[in-house]
C-alpha positions in Angstrom: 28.9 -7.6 -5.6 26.8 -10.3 -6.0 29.7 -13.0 -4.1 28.5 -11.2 -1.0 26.2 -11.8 1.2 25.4 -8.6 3.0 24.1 -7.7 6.2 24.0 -4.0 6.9 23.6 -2.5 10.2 23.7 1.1 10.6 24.6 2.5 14.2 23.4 5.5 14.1 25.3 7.1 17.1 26.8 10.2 17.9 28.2 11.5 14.4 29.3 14.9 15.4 33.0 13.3 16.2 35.4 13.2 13.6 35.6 9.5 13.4 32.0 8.9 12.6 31.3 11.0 10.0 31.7 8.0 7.3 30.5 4.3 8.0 33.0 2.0 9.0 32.3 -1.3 6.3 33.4 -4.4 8.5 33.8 -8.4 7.7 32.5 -11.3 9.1 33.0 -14.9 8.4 29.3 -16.8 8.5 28.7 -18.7 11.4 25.3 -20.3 12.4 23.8 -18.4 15.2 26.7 -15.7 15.5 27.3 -13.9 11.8 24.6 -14.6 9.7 22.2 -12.7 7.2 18.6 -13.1 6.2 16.8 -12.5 9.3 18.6 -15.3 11.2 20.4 -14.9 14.5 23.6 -13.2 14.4 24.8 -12.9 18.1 28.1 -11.5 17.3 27.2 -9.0 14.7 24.8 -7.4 17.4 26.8 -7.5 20.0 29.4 -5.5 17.4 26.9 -3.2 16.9 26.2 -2.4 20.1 29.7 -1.4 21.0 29.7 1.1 17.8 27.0 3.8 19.5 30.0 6.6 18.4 30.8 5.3 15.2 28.8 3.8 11.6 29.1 0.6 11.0 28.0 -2.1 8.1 28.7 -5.2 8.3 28.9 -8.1 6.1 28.4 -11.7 6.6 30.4 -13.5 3.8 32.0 -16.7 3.2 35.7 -16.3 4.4 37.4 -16.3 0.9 35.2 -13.7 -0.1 35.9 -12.1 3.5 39.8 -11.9 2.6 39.4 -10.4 -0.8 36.9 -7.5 0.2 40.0 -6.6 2.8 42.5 -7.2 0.6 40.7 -4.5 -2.3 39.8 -2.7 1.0 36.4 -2.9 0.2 36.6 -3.8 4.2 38.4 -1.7 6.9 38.5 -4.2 9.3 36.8 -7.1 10.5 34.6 -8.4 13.6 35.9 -11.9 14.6 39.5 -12.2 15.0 40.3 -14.5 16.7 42.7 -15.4 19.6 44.0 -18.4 18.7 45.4 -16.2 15.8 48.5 -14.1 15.9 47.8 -10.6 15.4 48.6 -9.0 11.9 50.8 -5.7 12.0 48.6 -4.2 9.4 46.1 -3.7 11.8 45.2 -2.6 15.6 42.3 -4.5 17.7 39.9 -3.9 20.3 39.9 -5.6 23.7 38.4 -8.6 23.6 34.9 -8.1 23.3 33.4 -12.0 22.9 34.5 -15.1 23.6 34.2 -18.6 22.6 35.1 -22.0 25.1 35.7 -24.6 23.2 34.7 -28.6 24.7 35.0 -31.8 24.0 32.1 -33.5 23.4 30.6 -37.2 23.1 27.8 -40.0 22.6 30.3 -41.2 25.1 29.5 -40.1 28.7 32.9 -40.6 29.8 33.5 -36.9 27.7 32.3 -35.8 31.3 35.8 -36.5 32.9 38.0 -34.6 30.2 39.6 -32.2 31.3 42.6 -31.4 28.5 43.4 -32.9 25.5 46.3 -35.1 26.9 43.4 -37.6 28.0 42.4 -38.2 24.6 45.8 -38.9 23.1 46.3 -39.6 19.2 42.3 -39.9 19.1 41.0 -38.4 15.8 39.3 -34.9 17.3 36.4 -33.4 14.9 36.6 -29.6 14.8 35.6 -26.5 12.5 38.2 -25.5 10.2 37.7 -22.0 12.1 39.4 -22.9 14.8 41.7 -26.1 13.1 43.1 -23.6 10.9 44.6 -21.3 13.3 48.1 -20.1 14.0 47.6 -22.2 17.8 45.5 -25.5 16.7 46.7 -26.0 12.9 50.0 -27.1 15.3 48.8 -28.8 17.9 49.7 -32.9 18.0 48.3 -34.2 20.6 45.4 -35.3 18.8 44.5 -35.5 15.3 42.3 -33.1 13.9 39.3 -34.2 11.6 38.5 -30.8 9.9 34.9 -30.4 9.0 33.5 -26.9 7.4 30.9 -25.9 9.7 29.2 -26.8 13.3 26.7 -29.2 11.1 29.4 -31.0 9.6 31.4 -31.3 12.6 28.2 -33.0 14.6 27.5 -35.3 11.8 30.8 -36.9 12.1 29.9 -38.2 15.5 25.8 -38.9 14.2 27.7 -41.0 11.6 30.4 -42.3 14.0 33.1 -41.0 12.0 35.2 -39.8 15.1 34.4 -40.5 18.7 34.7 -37.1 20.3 34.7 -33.5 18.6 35.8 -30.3 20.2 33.3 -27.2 19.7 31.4 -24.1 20.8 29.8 -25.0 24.4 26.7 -22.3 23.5 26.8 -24.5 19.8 26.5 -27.7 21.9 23.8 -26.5 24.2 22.2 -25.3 21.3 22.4 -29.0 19.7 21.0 -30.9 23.0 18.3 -28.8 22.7 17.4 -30.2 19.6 18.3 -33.6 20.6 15.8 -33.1 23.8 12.8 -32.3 21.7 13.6 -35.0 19.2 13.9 -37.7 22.5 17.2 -38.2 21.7 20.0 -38.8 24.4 22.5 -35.3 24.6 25.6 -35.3 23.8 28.1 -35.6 26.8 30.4 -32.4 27.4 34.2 -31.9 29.1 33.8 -30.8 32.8 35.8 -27.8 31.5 37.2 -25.9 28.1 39.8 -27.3 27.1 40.9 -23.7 24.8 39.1 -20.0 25.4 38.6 -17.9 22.5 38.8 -14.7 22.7 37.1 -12.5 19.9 38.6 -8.7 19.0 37.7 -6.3 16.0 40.1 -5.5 13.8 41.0 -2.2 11.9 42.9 -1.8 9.3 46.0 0.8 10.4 45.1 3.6 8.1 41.5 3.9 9.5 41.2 7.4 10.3 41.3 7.4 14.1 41.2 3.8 15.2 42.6 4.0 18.2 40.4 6.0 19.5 37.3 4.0 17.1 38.6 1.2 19.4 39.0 3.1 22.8 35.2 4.2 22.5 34.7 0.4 21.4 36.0 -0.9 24.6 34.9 1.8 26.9 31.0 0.7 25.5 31.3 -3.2 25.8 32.5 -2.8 29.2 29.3 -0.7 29.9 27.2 -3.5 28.3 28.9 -6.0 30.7 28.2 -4.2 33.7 25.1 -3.4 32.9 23.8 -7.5 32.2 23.4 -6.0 28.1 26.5 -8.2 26.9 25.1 -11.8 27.8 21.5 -11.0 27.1 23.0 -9.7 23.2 25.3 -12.6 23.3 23.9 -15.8 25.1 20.9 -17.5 24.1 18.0 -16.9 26.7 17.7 -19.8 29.3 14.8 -22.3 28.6 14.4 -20.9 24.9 14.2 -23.0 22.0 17.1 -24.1 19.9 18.7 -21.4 17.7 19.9 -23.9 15.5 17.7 -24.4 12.5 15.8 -28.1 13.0 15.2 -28.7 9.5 18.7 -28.0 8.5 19.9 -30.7 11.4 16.7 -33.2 10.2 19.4 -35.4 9.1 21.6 -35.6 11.8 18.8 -36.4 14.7 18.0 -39.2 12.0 21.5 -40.5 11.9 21.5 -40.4 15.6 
């Protein structure tokens, strides 16, 4: 229990349905600023939550090896951040999806401003998060070569070390990162004039969930209220004009590099 790094939320909705009379105990991989424990921001996980008013939920933030095995042993029934880029597994059924990501290329280089797709950086090594390298759609891609790097931080300090010219990430990530550049009077990095992949993010439940169809129906029918009603991209997107959500002293090294 102790490989697991837990962060609970109980959504304490309407339990007089059938479906929500025992918690739901969902998986996320860790990612800065979208699943994380401790207090930190977790973007993703609330927005989750938020969709669940019917149903219990926990969910975990864990390292993705430990992710697998908790749904292997079904210590999980399901998970938060499937992702798009993925093919779907028949062992489970998914929500709309409810999140997504745009992923951009970015630069030192302000000519990062014209890309548009990846054909106009041909055979250029590309740094990227083994999240999104490691998918069904990108571990095949060949029009560039992929320089995998574990997390956002190490995928950033390949360009502060000028280890790869561009790298393709989260746009919200790379706003988050100028903002950190800004108050350190460092020049921003320069970002594609458009994604060059969308993400979309779905939960997924295992098949013999009790109900998860209709877990999912009720899931869908609630994001789409939290989009109308603004909810969605005030849970989801940082507030305008607020400081970074990135940790600065985790990124110290990087603005020194830069």
């Amino acid at each position: 229990m102790g490989k697991f790094i837990a962060v609970c939320l109980v959504v304490a909705g309407s339990v007089g349905f059938a479906w929500a009379k025992s918690a739901l105990n969902l998986v996320g991989n860790t990612v800065p600023t979208l699943i994380s424990e401790n207090g930190k921001p977790a973007r993703l996980i609330e927005l989750a939550s938020a969709g669940f008013i019917y149903s219990k939920v926990n969910i975990t933030a864990t390292k993705p090896v430990w992710a697998g095995a908790g749904l292997r042993s079904n210590k999980f029934n399901g998970y938060i951040d499937h992702y798009s880029l993925d093919q779907p597994r028949i062992d489970y059924v998914y929500s709309q999806p409810y999140a997504n990501i745009q992923l951009y290329i970015a630069s030192v280089d302000s000519s990062a401003k014209t890309i548009e797709r990846l054909e106009q950086v041909v055979d250029e090594r590309i740094g990227i998060e083994r999240r999104f390298a490691n998918t069904d759609k990108l571990r095949v891609e060949r029009t560039v070569k992929w320089s995998r790097a574990d997390d956002f931080y190490h995928n950033i300090l390949q360009i502060a070390e000028q280890r790869v010219s561009y790298i393709l990430a989260d746009k919200v990530m790379l706003d988050e990162m100028n903002k950190l550049l800004a108050a350190n009077g460092e020049e921003p990095l320069s970002i594609s004039v458009r994604p060059i992949f969308e993400v979309g993010i779905s939960i997924g439940l295992k098949t013999n969930v009790k109900n998860a169809d209709k877990i999912l129906s009720d899931f869908d029918n609630n994001i789409a209220k939290l989009i109308d009603s603004s909810e969605h991209s005030r849970i989801y997107f940082p507030k305008p004009g607020s400081p970074s959500l990135l940790d600065s002293a985790i990124y110290e090294n990087v603005i020194r590099k830069w």
